[in-house]
mmCIF file of the N, C-alpha and C atoms, coordinates in Angstrom:
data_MODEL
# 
_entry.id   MODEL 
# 
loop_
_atom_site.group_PDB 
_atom_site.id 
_atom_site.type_symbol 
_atom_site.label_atom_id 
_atom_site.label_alt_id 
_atom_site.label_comp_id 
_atom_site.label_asym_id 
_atom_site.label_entity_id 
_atom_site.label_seq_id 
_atom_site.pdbx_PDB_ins_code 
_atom_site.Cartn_x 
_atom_site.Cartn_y 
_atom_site.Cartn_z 
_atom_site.occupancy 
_atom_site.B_iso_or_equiv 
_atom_site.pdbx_formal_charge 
_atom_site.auth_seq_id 
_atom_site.auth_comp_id 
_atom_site.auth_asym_id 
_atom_site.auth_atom_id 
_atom_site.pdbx_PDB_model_num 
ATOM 1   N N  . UNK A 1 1  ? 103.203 115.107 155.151 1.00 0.00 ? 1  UNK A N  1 
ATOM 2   C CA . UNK A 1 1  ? 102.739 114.866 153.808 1.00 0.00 ? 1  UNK A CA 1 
ATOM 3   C C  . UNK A 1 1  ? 102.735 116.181 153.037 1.00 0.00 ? 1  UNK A C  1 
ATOM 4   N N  . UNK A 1 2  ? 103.442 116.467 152.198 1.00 0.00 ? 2  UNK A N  1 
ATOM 5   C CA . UNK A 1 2  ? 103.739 117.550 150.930 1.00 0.00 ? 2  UNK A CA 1 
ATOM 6   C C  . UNK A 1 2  ? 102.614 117.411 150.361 1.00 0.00 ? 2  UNK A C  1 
ATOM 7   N N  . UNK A 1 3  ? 101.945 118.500 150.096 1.00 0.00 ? 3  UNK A N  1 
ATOM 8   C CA . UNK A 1 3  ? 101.296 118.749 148.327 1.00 0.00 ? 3  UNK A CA 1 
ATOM 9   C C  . UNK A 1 3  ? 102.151 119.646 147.203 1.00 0.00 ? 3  UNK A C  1 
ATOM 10  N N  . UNK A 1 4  ? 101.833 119.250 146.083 1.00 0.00 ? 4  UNK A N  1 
ATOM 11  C CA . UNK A 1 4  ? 102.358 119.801 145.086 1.00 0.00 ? 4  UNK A CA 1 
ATOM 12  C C  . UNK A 1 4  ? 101.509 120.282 143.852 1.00 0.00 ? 4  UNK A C  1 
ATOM 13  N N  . UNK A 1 5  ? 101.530 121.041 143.866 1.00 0.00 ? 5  UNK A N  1 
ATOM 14  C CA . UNK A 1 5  ? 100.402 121.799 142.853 1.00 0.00 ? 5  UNK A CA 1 
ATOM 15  C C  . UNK A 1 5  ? 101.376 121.933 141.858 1.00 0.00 ? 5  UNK A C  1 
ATOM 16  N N  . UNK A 1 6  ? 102.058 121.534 141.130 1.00 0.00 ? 6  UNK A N  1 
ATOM 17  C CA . UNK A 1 6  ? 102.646 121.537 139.508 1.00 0.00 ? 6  UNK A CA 1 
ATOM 18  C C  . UNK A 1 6  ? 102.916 120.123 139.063 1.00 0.00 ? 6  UNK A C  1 
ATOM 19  N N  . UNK A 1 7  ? 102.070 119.169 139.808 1.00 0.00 ? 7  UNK A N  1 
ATOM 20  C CA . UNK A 1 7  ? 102.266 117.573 139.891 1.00 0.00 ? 7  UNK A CA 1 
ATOM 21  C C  . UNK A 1 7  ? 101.134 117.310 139.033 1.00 0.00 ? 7  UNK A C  1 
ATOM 22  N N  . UNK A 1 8  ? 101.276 116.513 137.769 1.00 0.00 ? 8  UNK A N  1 
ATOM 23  C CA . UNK A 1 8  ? 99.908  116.173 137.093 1.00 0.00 ? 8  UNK A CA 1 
ATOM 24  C C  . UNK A 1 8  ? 99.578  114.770 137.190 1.00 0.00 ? 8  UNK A C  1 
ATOM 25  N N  . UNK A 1 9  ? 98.747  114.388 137.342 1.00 0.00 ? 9  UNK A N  1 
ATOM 26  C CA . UNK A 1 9  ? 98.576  112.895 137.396 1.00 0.00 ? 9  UNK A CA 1 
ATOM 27  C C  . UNK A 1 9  ? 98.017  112.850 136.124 1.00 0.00 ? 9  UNK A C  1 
ATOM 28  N N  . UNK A 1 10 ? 98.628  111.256 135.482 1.00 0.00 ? 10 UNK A N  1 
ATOM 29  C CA . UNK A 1 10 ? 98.115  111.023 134.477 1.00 0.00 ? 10 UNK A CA 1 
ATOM 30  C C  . UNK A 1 10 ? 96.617  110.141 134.400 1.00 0.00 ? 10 UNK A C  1 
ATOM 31  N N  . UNK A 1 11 ? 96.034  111.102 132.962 1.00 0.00 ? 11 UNK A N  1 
ATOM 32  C CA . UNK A 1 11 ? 94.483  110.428 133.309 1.00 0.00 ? 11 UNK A CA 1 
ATOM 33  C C  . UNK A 1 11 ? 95.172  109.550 132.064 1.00 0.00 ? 11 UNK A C  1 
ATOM 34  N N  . UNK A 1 12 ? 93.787  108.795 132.206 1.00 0.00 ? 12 UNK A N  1 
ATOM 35  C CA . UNK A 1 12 ? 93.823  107.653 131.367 1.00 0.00 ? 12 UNK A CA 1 
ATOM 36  C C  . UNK A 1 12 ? 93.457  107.653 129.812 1.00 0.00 ? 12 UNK A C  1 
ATOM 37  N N  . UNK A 1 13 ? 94.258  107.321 128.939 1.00 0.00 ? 13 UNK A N  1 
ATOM 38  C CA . UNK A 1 13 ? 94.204  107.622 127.749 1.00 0.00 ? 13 UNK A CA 1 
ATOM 39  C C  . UNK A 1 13 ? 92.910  107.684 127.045 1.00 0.00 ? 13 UNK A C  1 
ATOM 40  N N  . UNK A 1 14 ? 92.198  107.891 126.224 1.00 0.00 ? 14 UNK A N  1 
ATOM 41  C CA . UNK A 1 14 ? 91.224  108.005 125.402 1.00 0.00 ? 14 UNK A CA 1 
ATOM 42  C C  . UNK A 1 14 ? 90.847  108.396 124.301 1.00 0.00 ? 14 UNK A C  1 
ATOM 43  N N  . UNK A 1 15 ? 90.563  107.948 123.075 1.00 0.00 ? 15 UNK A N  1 
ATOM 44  C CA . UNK A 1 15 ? 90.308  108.243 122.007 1.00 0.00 ? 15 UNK A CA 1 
ATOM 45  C C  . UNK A 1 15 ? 88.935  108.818 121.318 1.00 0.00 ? 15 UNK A C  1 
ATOM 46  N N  . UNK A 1 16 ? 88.960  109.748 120.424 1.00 0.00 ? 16 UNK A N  1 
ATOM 47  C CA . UNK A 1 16 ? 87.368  109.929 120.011 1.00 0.00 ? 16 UNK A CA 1 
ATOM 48  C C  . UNK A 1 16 ? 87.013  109.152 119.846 1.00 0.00 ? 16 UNK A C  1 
ATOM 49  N N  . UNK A 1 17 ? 87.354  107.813 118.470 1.00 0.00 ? 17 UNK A N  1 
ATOM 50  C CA . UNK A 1 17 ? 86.397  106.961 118.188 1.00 0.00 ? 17 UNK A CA 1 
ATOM 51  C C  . UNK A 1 17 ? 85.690  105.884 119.475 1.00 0.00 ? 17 UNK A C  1 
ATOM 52  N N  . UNK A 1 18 ? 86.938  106.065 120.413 1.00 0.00 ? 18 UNK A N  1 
ATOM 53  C CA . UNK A 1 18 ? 86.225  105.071 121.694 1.00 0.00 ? 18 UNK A CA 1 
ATOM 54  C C  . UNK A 1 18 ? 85.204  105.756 123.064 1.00 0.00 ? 18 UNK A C  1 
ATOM 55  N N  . UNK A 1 19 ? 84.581  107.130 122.555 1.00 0.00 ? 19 UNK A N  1 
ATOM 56  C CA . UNK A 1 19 ? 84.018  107.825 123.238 1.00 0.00 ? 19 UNK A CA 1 
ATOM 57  C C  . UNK A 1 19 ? 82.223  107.351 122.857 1.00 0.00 ? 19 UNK A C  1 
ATOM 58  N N  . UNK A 1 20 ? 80.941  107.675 122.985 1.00 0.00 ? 20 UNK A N  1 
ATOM 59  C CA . UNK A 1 20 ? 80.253  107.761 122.802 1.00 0.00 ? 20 UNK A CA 1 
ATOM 60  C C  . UNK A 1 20 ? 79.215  109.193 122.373 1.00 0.00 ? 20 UNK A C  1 
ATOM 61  N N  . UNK A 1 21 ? 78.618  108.782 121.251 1.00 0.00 ? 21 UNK A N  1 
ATOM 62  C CA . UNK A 1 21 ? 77.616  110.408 120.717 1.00 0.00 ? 21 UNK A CA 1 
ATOM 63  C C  . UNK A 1 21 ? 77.230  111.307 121.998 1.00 0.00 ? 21 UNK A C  1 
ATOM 64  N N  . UNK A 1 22 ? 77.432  112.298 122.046 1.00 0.00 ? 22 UNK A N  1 
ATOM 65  C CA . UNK A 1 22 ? 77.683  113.330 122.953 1.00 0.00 ? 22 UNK A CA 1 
ATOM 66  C C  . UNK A 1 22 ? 77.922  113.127 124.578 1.00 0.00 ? 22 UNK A C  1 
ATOM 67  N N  . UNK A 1 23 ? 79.610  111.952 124.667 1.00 0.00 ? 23 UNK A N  1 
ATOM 68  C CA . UNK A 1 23 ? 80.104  112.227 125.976 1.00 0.00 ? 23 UNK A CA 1 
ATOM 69  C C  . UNK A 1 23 ? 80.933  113.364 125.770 1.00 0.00 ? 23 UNK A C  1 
ATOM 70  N N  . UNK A 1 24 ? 81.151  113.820 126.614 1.00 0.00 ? 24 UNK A N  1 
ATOM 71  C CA . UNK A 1 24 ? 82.076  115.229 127.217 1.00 0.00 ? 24 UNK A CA 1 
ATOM 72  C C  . UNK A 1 24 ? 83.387  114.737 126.911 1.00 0.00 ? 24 UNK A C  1 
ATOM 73  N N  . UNK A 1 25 ? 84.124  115.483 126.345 1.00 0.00 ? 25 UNK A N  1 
ATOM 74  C CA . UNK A 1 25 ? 86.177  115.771 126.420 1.00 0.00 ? 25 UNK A CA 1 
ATOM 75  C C  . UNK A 1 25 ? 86.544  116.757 126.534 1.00 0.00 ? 25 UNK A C  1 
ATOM 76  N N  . UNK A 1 26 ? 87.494  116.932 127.162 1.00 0.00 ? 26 UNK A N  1 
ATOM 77  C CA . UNK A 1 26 ? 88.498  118.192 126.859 1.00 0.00 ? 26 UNK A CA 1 
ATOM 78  C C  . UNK A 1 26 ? 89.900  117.851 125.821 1.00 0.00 ? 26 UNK A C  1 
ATOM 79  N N  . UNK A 1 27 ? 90.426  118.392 125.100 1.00 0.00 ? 27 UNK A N  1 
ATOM 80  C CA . UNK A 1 27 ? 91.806  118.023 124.411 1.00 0.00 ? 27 UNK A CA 1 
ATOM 81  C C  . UNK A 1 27 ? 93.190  118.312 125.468 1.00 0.00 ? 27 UNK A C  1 
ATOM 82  N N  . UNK A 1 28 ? 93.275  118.730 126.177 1.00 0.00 ? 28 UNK A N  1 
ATOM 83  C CA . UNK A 1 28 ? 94.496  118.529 127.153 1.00 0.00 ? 28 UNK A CA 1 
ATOM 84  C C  . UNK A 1 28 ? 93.789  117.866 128.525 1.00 0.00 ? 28 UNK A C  1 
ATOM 85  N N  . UNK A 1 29 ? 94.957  117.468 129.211 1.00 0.00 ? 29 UNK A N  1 
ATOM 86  C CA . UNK A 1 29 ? 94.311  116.906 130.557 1.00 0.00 ? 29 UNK A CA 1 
ATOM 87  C C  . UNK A 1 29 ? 94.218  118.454 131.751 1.00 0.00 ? 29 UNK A C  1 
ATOM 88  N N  . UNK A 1 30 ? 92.861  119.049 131.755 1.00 0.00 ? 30 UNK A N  1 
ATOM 89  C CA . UNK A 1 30 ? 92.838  120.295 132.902 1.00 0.00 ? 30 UNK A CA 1 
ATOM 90  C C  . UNK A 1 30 ? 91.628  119.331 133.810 1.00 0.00 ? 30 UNK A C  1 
ATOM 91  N N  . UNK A 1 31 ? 92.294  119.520 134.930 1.00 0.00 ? 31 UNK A N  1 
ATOM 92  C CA . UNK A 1 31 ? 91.287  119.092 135.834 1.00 0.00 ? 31 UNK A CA 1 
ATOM 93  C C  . UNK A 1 31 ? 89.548  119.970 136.168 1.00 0.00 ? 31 UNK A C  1 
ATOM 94  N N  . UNK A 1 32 ? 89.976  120.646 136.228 1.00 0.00 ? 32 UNK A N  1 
ATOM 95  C CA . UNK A 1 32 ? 88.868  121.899 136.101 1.00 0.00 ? 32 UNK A CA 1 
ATOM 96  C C  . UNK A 1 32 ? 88.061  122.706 134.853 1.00 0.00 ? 32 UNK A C  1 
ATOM 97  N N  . UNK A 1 33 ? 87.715  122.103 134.064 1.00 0.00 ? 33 UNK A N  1 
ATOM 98  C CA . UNK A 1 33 ? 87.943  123.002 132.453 1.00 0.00 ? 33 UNK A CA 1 
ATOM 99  C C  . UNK A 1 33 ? 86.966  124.420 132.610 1.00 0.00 ? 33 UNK A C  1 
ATOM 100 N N  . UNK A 1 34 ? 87.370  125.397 132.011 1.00 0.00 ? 34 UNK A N  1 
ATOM 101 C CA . UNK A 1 34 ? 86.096  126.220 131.854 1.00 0.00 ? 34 UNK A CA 1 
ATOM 102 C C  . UNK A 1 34 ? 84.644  125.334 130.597 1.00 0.00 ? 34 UNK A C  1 
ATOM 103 N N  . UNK A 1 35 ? 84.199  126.556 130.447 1.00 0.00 ? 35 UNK A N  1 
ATOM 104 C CA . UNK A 1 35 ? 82.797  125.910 129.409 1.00 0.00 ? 35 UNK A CA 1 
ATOM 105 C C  . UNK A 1 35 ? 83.228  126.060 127.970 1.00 0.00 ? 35 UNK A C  1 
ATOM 106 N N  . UNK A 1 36 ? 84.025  126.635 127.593 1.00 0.00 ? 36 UNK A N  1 
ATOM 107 C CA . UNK A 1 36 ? 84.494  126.755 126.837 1.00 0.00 ? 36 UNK A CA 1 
ATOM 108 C C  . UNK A 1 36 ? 85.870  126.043 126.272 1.00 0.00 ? 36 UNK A C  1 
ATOM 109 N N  . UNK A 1 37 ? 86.213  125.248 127.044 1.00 0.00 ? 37 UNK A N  1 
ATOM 110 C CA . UNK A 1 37 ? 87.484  123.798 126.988 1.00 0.00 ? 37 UNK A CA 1 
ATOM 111 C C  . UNK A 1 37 ? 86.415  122.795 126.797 1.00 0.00 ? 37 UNK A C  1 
ATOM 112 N N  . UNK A 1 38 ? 85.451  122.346 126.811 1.00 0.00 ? 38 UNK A N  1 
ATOM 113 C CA . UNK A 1 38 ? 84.626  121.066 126.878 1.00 0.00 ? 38 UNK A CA 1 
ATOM 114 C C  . UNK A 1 38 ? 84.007  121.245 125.573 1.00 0.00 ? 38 UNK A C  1 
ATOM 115 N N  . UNK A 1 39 ? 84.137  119.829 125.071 1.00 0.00 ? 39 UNK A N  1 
ATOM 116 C CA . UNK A 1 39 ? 83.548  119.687 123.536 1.00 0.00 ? 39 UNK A CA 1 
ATOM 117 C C  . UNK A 1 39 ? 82.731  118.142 123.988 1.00 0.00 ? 39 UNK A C  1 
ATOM 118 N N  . UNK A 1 40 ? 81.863  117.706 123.196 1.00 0.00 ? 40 UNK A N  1 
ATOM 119 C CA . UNK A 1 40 ? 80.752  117.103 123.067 1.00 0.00 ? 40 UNK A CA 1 
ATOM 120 C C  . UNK A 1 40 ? 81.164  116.230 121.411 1.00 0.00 ? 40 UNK A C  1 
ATOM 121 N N  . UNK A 1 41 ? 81.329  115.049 122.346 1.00 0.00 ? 41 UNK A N  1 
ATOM 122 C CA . UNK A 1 41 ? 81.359  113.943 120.602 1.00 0.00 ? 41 UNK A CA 1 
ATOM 123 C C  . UNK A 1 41 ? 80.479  114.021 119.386 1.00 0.00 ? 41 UNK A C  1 
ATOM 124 N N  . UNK A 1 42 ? 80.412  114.402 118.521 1.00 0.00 ? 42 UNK A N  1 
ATOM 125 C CA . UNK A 1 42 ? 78.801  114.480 117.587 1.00 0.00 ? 42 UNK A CA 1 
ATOM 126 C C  . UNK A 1 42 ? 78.875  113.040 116.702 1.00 0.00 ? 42 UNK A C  1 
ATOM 127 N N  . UNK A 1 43 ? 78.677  113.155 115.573 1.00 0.00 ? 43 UNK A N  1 
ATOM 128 C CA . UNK A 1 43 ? 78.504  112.217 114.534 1.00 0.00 ? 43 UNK A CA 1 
ATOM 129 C C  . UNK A 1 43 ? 80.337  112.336 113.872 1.00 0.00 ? 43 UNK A C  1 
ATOM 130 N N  . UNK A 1 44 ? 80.145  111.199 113.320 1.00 0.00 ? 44 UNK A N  1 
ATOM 131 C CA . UNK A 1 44 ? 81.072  110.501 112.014 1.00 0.00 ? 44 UNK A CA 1 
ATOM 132 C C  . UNK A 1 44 ? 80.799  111.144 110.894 1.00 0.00 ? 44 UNK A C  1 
ATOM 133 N N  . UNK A 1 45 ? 81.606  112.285 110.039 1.00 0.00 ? 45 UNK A N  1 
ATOM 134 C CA . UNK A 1 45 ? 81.428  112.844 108.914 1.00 0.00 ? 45 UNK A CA 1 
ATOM 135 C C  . UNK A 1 45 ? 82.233  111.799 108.002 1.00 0.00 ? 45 UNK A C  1 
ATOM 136 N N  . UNK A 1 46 ? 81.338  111.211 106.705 1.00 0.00 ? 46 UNK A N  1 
ATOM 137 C CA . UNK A 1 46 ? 82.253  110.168 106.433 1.00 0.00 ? 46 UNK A CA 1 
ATOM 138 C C  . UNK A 1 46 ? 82.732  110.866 105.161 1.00 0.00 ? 46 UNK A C  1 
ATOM 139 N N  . UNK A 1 47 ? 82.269  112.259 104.236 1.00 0.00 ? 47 UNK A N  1 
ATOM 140 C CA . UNK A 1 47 ? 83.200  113.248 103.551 1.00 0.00 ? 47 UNK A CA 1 
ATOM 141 C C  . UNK A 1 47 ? 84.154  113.656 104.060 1.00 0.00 ? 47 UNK A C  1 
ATOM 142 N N  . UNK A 1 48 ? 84.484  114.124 105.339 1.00 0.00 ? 48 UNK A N  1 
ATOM 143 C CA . UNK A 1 48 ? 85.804  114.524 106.092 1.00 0.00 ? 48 UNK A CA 1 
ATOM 144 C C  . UNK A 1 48 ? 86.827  113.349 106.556 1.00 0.00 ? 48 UNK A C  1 
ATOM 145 N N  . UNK A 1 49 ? 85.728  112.186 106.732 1.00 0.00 ? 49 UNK A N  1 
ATOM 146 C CA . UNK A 1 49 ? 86.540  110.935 107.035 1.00 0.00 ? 49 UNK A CA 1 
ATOM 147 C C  . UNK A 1 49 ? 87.068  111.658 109.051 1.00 0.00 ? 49 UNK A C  1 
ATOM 148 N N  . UNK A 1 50 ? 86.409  112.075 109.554 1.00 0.00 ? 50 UNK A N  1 
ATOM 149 C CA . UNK A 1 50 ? 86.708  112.661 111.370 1.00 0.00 ? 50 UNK A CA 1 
ATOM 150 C C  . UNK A 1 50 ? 85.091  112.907 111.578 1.00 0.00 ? 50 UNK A C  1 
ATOM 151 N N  . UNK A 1 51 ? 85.743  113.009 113.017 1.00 0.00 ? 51 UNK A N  1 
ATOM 152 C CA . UNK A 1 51 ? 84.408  113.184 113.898 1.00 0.00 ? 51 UNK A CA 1 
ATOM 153 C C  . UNK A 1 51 ? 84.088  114.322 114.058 1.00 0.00 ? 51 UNK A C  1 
ATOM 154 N N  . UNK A 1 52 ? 82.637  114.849 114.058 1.00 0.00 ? 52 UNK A N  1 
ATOM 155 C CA . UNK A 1 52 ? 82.222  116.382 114.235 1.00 0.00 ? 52 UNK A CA 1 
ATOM 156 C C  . UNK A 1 52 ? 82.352  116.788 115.879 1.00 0.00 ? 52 UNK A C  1 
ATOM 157 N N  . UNK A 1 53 ? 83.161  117.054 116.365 1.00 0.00 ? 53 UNK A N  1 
ATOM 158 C CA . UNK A 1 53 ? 83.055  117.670 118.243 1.00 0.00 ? 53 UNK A CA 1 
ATOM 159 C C  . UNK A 1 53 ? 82.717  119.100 118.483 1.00 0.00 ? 53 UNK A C  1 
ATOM 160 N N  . UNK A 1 54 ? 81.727  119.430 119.024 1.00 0.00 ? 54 UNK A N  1 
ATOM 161 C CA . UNK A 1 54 ? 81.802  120.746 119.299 1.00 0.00 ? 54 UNK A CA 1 
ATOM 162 C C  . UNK A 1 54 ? 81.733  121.163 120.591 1.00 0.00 ? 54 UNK A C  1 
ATOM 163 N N  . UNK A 1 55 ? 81.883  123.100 120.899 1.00 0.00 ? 55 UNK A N  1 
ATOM 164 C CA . UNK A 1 55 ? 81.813  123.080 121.936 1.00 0.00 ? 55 UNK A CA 1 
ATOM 165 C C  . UNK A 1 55 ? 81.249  122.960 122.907 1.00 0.00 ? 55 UNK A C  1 
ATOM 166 N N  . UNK A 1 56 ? 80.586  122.525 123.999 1.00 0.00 ? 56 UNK A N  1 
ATOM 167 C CA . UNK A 1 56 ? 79.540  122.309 124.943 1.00 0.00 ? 56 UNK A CA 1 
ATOM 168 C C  . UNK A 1 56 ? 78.629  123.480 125.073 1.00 0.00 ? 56 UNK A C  1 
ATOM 169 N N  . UNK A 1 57 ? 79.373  124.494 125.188 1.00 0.00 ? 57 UNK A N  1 
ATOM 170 C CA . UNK A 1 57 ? 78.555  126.189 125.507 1.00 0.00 ? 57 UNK A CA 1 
ATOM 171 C C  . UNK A 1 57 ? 77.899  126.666 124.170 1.00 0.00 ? 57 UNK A C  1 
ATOM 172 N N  . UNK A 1 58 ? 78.681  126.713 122.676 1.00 0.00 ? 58 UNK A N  1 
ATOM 173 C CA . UNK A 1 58 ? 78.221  127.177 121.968 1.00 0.00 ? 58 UNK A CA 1 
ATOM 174 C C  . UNK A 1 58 ? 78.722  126.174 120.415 1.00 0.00 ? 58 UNK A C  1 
ATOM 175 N N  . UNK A 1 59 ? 77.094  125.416 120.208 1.00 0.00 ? 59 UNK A N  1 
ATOM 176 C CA . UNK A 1 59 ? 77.374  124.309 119.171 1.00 0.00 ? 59 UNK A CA 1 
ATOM 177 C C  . UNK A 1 59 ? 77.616  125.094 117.676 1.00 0.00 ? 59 UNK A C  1 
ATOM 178 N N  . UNK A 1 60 ? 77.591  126.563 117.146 1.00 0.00 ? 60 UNK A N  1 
ATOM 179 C CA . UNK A 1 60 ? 78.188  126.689 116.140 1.00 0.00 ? 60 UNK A CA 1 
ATOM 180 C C  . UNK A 1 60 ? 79.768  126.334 115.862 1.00 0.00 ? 60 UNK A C  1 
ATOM 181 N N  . UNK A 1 61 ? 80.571  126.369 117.192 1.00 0.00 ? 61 UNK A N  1 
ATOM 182 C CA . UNK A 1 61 ? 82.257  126.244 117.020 1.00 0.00 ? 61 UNK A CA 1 
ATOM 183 C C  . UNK A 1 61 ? 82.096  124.375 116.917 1.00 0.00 ? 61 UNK A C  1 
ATOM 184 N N  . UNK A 1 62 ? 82.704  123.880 115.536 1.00 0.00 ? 62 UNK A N  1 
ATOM 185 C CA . UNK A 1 62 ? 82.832  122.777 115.228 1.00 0.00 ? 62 UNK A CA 1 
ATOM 186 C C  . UNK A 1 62 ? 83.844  122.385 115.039 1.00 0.00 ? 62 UNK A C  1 
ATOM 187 N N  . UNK A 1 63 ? 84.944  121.969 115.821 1.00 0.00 ? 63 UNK A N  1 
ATOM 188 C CA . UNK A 1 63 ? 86.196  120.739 114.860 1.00 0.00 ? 63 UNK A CA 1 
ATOM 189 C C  . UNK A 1 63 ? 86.034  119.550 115.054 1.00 0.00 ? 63 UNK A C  1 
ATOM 190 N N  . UNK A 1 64 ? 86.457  118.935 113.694 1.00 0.00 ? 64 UNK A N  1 
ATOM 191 C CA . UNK A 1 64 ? 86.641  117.959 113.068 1.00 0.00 ? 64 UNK A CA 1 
ATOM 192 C C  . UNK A 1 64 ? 87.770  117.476 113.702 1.00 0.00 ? 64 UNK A C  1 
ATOM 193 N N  . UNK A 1 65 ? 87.499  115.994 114.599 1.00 0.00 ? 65 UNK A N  1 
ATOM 194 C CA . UNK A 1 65 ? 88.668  115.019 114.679 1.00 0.00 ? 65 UNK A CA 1 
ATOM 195 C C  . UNK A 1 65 ? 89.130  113.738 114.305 1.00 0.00 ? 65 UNK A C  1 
ATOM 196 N N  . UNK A 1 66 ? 90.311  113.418 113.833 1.00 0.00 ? 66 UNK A N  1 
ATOM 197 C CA . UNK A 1 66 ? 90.243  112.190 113.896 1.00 0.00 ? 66 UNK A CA 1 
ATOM 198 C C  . UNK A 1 66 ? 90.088  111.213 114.991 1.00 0.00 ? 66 UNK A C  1 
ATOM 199 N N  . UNK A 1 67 ? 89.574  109.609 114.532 1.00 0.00 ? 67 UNK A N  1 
ATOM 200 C CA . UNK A 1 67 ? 89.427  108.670 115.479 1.00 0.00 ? 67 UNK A CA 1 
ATOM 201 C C  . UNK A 1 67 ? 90.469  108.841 116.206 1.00 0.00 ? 67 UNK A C  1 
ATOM 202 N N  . UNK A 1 68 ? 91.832  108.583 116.087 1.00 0.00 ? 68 UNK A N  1 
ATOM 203 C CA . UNK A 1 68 ? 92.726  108.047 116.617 1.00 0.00 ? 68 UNK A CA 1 
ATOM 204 C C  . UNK A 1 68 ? 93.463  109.479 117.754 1.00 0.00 ? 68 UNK A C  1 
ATOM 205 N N  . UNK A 1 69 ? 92.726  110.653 117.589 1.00 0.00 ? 69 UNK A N  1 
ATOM 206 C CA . UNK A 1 69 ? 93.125  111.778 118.497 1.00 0.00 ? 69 UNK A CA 1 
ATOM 207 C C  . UNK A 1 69 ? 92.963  111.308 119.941 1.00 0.00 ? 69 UNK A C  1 
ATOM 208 N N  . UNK A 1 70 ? 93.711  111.579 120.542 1.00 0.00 ? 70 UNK A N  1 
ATOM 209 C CA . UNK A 1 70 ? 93.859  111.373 122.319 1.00 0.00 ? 70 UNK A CA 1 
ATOM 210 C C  . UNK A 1 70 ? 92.533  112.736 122.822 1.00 0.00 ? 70 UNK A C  1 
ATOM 211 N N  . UNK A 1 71 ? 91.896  112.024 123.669 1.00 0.00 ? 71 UNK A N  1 
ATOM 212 C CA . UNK A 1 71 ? 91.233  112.853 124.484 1.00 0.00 ? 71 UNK A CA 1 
ATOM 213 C C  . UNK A 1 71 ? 90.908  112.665 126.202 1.00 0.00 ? 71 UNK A C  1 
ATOM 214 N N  . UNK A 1 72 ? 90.416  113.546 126.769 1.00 0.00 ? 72 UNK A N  1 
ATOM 215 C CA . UNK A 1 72 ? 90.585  113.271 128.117 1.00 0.00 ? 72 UNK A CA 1 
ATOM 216 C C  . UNK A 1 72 ? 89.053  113.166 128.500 1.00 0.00 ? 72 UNK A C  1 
ATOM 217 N N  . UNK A 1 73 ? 88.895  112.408 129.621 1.00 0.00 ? 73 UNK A N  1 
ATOM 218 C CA . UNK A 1 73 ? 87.637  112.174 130.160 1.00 0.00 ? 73 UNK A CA 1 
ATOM 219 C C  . UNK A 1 73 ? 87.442  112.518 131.586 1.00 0.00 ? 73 UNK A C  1 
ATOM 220 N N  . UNK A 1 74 ? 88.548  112.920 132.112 1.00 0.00 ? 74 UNK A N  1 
ATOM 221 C CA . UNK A 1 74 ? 88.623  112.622 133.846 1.00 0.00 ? 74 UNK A CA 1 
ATOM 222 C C  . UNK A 1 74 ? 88.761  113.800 134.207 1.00 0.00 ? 74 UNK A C  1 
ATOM 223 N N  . UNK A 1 75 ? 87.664  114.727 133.975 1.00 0.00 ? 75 UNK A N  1 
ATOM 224 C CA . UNK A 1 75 ? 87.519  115.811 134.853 1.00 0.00 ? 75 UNK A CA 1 
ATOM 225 C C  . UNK A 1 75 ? 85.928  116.178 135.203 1.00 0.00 ? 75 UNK A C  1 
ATOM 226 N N  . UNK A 1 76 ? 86.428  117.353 136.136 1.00 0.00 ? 76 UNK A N  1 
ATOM 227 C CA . UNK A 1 76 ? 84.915  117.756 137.284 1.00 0.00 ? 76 UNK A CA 1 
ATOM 228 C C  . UNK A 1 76 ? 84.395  118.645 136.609 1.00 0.00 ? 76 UNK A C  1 
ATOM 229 N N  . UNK A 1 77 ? 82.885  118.876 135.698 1.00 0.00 ? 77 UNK A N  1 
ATOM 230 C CA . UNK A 1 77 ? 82.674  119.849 135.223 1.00 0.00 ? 77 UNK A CA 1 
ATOM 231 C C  . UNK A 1 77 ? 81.254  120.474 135.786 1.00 0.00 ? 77 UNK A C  1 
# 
């Protein structure tokens, strides 16, 4: 049995709007993220028309996403 360490398995798709007020994402699929790859769902800005996400470690860094952005859920943090 081979392992392959440049083999990605695909996680399963996910969207902001289908996340819940502060579950965990990362924006690429890393299995491992540092603290600083992990953002936290916030509220619905309905002037920006996107969602407020920030970073897990430090809530001044804020972007704005749309619903329909892909995000990942399937990692060990």
């Amino acid at each position: 049995m081979a392992i392959f360490a440049n083999v990605s398995i695909p996680a399963p798709v996910v969207t902001v709007r289908s996340l819940k007020m502060g579950e965990y994402f990362t924006r690429k699929n890393i299995a491992n993220p540092l603290d600083s790859q992990v953002y936290v769902r916030g509220e619905y800005d309905r002037e920006q028309k996107r969602f407020m996400c920030y970073h897990w470690d430090d809530i001044n860094k804020v972007v704005y996403l749309k619903g329909d952005t892909v995000v990942y859920t399937d990692f060990e943090f």
